[in-house]
C-alpha positions as CSV (number, residue, x, y, z in Angstrom):
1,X,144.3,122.0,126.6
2,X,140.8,120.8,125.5
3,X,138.7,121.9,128.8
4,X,135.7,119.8,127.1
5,X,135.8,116.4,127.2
6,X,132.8,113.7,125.9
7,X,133.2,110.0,127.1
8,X,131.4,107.2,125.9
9,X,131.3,104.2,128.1
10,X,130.2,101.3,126.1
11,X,129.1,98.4,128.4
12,X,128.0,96.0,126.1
13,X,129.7,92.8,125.7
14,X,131.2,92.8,122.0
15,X,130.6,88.7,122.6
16,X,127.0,88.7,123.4
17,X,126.5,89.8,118.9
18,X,126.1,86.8,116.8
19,X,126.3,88.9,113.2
20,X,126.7,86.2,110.9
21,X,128.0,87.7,107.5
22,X,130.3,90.7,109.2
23,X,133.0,91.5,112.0
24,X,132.1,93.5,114.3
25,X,134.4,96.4,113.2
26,X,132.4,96.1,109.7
27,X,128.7,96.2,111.5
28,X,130.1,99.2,113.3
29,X,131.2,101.2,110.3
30,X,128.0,100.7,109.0
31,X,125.8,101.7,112.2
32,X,128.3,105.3,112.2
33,X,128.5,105.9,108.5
34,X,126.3,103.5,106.8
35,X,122.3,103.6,104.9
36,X,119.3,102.0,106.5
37,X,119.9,99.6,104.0
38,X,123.6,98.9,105.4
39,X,122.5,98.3,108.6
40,X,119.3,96.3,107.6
41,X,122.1,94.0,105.8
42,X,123.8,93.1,108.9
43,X,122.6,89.4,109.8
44,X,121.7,88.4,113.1
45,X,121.8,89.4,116.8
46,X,123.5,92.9,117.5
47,X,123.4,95.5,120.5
48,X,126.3,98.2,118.7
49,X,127.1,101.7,119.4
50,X,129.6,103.8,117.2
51,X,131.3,107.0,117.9
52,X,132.8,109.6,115.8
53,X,134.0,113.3,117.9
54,X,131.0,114.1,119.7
55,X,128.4,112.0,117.4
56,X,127.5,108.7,118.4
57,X,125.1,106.2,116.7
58,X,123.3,103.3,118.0
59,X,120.9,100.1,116.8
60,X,120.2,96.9,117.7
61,X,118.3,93.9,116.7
62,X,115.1,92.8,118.1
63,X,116.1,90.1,120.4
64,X,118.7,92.6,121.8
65,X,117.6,95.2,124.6
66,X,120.1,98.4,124.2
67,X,119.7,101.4,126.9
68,X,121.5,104.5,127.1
69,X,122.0,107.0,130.0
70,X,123.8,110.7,129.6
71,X,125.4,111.9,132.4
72,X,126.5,115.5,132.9
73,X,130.4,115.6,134.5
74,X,132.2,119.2,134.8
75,X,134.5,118.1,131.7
76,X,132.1,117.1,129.4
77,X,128.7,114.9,128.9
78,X,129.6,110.6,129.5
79,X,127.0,108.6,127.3
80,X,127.1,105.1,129.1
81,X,125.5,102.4,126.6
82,X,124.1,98.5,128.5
83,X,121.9,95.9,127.5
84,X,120.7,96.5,131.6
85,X,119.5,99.4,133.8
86,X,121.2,98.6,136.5
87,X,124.7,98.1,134.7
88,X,124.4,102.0,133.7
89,X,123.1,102.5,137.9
90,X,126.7,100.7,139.4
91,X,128.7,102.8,136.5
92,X,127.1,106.0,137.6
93,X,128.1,105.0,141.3
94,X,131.6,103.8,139.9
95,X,132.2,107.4,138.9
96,X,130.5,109.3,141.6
97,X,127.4,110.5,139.7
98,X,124.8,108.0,141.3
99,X,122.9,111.3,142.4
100,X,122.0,112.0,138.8
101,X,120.3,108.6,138.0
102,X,117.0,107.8,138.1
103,X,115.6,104.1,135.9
104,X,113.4,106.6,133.9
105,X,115.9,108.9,132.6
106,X,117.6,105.9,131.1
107,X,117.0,105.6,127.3
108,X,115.7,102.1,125.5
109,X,116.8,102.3,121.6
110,X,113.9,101.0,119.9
111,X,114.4,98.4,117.4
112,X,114.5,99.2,113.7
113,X,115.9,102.1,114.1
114,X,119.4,103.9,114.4
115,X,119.4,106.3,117.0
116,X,121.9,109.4,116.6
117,X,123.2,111.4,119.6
118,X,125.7,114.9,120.0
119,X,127.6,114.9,123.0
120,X,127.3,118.7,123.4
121,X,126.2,118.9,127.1
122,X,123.7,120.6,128.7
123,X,120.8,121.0,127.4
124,X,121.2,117.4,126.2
125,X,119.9,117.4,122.4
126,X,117.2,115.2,121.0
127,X,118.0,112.3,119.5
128,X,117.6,111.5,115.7
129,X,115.6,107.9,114.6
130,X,116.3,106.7,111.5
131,X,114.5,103.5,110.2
132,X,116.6,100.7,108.9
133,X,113.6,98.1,108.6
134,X,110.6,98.6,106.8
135,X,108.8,96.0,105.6
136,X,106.4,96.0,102.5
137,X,103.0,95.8,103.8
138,X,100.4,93.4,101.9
139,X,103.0,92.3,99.6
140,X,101.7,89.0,99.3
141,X,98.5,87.4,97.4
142,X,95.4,86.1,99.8
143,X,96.5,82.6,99.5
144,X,97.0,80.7,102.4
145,X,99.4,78.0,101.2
146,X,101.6,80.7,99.4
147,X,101.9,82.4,102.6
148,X,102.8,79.3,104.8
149,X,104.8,78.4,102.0
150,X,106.7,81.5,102.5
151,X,106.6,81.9,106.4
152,X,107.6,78.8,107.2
153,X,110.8,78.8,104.4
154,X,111.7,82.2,105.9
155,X,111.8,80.1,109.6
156,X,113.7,77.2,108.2
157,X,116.3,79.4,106.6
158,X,116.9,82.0,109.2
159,X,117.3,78.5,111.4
160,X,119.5,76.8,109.1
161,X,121.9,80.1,109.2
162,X,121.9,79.8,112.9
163,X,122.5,76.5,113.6
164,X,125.8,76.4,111.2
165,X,127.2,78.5,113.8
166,X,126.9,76.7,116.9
167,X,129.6,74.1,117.6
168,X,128.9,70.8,116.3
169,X,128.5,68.9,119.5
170,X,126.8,71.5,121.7
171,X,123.0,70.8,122.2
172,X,120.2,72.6,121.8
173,X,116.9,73.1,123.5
174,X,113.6,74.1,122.3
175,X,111.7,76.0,125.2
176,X,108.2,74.0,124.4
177,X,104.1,74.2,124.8
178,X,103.4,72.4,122.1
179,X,101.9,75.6,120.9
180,X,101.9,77.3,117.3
181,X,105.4,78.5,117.8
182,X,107.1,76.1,120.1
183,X,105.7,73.7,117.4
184,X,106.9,75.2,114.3
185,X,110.1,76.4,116.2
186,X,110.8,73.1,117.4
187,X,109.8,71.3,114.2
188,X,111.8,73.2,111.7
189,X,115.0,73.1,114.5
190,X,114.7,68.9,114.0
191,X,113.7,68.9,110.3
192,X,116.9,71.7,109.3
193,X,119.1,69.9,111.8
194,X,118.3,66.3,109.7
195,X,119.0,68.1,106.3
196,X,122.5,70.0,107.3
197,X,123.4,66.6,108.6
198,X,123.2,67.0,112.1
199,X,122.6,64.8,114.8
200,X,119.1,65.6,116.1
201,X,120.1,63.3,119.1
202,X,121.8,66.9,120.7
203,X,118.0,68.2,120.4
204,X,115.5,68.5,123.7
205,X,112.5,69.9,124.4
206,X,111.5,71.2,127.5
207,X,108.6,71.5,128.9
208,X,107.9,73.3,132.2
209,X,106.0,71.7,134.8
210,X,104.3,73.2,138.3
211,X,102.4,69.6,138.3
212,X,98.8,71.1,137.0
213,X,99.4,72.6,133.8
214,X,98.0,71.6,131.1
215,X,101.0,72.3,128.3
216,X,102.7,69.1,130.0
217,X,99.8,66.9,127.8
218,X,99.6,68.9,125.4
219,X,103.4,68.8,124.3
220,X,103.6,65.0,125.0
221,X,100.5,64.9,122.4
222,X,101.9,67.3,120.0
223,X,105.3,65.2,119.8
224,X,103.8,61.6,120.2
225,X,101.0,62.4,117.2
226,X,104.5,63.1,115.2
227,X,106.7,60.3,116.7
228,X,108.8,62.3,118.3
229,X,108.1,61.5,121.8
230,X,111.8,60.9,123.1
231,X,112.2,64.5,122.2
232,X,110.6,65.5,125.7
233,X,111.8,66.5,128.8
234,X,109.7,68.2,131.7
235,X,111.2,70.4,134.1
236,X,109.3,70.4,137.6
237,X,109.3,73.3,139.4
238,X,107.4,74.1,142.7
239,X,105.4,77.2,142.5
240,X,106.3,78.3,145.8
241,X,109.7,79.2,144.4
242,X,107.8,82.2,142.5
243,X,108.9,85.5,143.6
244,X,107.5,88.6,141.4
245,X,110.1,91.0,143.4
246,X,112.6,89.1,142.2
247,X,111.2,88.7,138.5
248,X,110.8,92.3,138.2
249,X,114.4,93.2,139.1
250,X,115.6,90.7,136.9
251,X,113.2,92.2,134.5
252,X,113.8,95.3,135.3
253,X,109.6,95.9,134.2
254,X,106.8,96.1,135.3
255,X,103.9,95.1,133.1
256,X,102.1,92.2,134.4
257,X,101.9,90.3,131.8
258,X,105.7,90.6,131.1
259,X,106.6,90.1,134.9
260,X,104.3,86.3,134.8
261,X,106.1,85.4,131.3
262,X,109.0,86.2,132.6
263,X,108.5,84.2,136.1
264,X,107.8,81.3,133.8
265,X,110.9,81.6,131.5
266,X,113.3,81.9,134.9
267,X,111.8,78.9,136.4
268,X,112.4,76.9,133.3
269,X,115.8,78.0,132.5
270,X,116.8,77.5,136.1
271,X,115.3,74.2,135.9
272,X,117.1,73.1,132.9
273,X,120.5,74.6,134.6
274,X,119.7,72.7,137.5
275,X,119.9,69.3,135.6
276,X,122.7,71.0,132.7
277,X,125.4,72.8,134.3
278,X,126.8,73.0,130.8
279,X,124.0,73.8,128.4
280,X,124.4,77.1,126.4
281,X,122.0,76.9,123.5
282,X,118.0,77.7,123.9
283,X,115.5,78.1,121.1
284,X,112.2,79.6,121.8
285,X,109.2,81.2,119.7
286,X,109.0,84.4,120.8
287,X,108.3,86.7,118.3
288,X,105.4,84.2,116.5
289,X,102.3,86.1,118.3
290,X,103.7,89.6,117.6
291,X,104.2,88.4,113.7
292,X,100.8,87.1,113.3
293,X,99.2,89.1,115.1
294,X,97.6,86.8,117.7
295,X,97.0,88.4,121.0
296,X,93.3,88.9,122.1
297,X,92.1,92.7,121.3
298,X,89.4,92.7,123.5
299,X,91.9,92.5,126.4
300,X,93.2,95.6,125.3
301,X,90.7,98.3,125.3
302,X,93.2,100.7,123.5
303,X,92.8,98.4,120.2
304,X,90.7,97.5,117.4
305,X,91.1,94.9,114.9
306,X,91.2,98.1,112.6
307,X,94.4,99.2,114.4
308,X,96.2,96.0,114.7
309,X,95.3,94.8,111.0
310,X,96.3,98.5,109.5
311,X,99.7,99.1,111.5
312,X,103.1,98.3,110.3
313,X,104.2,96.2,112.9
314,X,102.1,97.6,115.6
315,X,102.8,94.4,117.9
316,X,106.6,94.7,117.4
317,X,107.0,98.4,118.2
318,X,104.1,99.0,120.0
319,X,103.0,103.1,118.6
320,X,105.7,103.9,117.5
321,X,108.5,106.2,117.4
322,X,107.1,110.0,117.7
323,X,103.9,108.6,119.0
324,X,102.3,109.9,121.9
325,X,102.6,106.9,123.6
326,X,105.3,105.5,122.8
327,X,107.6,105.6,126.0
328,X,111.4,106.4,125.6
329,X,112.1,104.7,128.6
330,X,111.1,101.0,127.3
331,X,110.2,101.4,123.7
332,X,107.1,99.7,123.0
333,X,105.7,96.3,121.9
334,X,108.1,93.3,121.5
335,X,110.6,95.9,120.9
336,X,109.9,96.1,124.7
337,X,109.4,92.8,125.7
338,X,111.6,91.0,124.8
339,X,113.7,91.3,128.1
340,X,111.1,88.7,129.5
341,X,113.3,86.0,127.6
342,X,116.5,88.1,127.5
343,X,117.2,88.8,130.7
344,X,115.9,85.3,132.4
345,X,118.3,83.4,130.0
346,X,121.0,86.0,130.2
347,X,120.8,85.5,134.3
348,X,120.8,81.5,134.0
349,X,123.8,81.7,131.4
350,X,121.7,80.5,128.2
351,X,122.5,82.6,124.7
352,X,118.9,82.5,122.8
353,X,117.7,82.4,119.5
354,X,113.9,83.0,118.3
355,X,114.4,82.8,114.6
356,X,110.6,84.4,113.9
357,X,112.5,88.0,115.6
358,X,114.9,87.7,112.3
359,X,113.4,90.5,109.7
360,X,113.4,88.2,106.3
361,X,110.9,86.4,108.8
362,X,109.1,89.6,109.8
363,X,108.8,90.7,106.5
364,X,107.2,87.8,105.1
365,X,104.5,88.1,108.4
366,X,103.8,92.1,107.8
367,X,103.5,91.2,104.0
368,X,99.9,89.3,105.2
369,X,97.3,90.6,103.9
370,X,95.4,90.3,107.3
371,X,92.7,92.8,106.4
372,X,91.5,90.9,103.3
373,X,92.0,87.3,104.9
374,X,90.0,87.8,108.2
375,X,87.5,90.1,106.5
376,X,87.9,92.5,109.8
377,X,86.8,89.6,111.5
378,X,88.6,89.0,114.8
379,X,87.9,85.6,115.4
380,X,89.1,84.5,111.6
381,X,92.1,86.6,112.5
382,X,92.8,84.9,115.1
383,X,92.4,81.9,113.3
384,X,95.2,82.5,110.6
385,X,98.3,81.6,113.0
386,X,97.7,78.2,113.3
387,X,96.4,78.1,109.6
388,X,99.5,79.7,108.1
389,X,102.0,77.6,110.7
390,X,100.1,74.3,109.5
391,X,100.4,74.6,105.8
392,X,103.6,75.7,105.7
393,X,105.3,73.0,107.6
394,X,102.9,70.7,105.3
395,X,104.4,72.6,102.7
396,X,108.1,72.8,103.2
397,X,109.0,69.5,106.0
398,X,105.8,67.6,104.8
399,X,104.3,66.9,108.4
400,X,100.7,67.6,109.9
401,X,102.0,69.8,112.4
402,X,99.2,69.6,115.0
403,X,97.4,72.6,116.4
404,X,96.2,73.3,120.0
405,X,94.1,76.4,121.2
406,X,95.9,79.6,121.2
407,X,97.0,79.4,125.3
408,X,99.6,82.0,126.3
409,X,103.1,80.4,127.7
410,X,102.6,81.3,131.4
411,X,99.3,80.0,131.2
412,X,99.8,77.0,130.2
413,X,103.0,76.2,133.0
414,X,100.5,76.9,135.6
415,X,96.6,77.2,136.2
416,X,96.3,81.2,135.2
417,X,94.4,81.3,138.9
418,X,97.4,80.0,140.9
419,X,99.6,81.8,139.2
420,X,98.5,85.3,140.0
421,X,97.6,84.2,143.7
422,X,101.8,83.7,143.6
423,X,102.5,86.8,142.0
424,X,99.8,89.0,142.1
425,X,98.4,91.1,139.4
426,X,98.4,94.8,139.3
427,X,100.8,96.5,137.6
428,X,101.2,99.1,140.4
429,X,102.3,97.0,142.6
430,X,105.1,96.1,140.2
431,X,106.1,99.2,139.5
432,X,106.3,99.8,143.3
433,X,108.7,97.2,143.9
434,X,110.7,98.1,141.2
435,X,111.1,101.8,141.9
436,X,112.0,100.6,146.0
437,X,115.2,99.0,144.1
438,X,116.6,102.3,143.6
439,X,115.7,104.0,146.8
């Protein structure tokens, strides 16, 4: 008799993948056995892990938070696989081996890459990263409307392939600012919808409303400028109903910025659940910062416009893999991140779609020549988003998509000032609270 036995517990729900050209049996075969290339070819949202004897392999798309956890049993290692830490926590009590856990020895797998494990016990081996994705940096020329031209296709068809596969008569909502990507989000969602033939009466955007913010005008003037006013619905919420303990669990984070985006998403999804007990389908434009490389360096003092503009998709994976700083706990970047609209949607019972997380999307973004078009300029690089978004959608849909100053989404649900008097600020304090859950 074998006296050494590996287990794999796989956790993830095989429903919660939407690969659109594969079965899931296919996708697998080519996470265990297949190229980077293989697994770059599988289309759309995946969480996977594949097992052959004692070697496993693992990736994941973007939008998909993965985490990993090996245990050490008298028979043998157990590798538990979730899309949540505290699904691997009740296994590990479910087998008696609670004593062993601890939220930082879980694992994140980082997107982009396949991540290959050997159950062979104690010591437990590194893992091996392969990249899958690896986009061609500066691949396109320094012209504006050839880039919206291309960024804005690349939405519309990543959109198009998403919306064939939701039922015909389900609707959808557009989580809405009237920002640069809530606006192109939402307006490529209504012009693909008209030109598959689809009712674009099943379409909503919501807007989220404390009663003082000030996206609430600015949605109403993004869609009345367009006539498409009877688009909008706000969902009121009372700020007292904010709770950062309860954020961070759901979370399961701790940076602050994450915990308040991720407030804001619960409150809206609860909102909408509130009013639709049935509603399944939420769009939002996540991803559309990251991609064009909007977030405000100065507020970072670890960056320079020299480090975001030379990176490969510094903003998506943070350092990187190998990197000093890159933490194997969370990842890093939006490869971290993306749990603030995961998990809240995931808890309210919502499956979500950002089509600007899809890599023919990416690729077209990282293919920017940002250096030559902002001249190392950080104001004219901030300037490009809303540039690119609005020639494109001129471009492709032929509407004057209209463009607001760049206001973050938790921002703009709520005066930034009342907002952090609810739920405070300091990242230690966070991370306090979340550690107390395991205590």
């Amino acid at each position: 008799m074998d006296d050494y036995i590996e287990r794999l517990v796989d956790l993830l729900a095989p429903a919660k993948n939407a690969i659109l050209n594969l079965t899931l049996d296919e996708a697998r075969e080519r996470v265990l056995n297949g190229s980077p290339e293989s697994v770059l070819g599988i289309d759309g949202s995946f969480a996977i892990v594949a097992r052959e004897g004692k070697r496993v392999r693992m990736a994941r798309s973007m939008d998909r938070p993965m985490r990993y956890f090996l245990a050490k049993r008298r028979e043998g290692p157990a590798l538990i696989v979730a899309d949540r830490i505290d699904a691997i926590y009740e296994q590990l009590k479910r087998e008696g081996l609670a004593r062993q856990f601890h939220p930082s020895y879980t694992r994140m797998v980082p997107a982009h890459y396949v991540v290959e494990l050997q159950l062979i016990g104690c010591p437990d081996p590194d893992p091996v990263y392969t990249r899958y994705f690896t986009p061609q940096r500066n691949s396109l020329p320094a012209d504006l409307d050839v880039i919206g031209r291309n960024y804005i296709g690349a939405l519309a068809d990543e959109t198009a392939k998403w919306l064939r596969t939701v039922p015909e008569r389900e609707p959808i909502g557009v989580c809405f600012s009237g920002g640069v990507d809530s606006g192109a989000v939402f307006l490529t969602v209504y012009h693909v919808m008209r030109k598959l033939g689809l009712s674009p009466a099943r379409l909503k955007a919501f807007t989220l409303n404390f009663g003082d913010g000030p996206d609430v005008r600015q949605a109403r003037d993004f869609l009345e400028r367009l006539g498409l006013g009877l688009f909008l619905e706000t969902i009121d919420a009372d700020p007292s109903a904010l709770d950062a303990s309860e954020t961070v669990r759901v979370l399961e984070d701790y940076k602050p910025l994450d915990v308040e985006c991720a407030s804001m998403v619960l409150a809206l999804c609860r909102g909408i659940r509130a009013l639709y007990p049935d509603w399944r389908f939420l769009v939002d434009g996540d991803g559309g910062d990251e991609n064009l490389k909007d977030y405000p360096i100065e507020e970072n003092p670890e960056l320079t416009i020299r480090s975001v503009v030379n990176n490969l998709m510094l903003y998506h994976e943070g350092w990187g893999v190998g990197r000093i700083k890159h933490s194997l706990t969370y990842s890093g970047g939006l490869s971290r991140s993306y749990a603030r609209t995961y998990a809240p949607a995931q808890r309210c019972g919502f499956e979500g779609f950002s089509p600007f997380t899809r890599p023919a999307v990416v690729s077209v973004a990282e293919g920017i020549p940002f250096a030559t078009l902002s001249g190392m300029s950080v104001d004219r690089l901030y300037s490009l988003k809303g540039e690119v978004a609005r020639r494109g959608m001129k471009a492709v849909f032929g509407v004057d998509m209209p463009i607001f100053e760049k206001r973050r989404f938790q921002h703009g649900a709520i005066p930034v000032d009342g907002l952090r008097r609810r739920l405070g600020i300091l990242e230690t304090d966070y991370r306090r609270q979340y550690l107390a859950i395991y205590q």
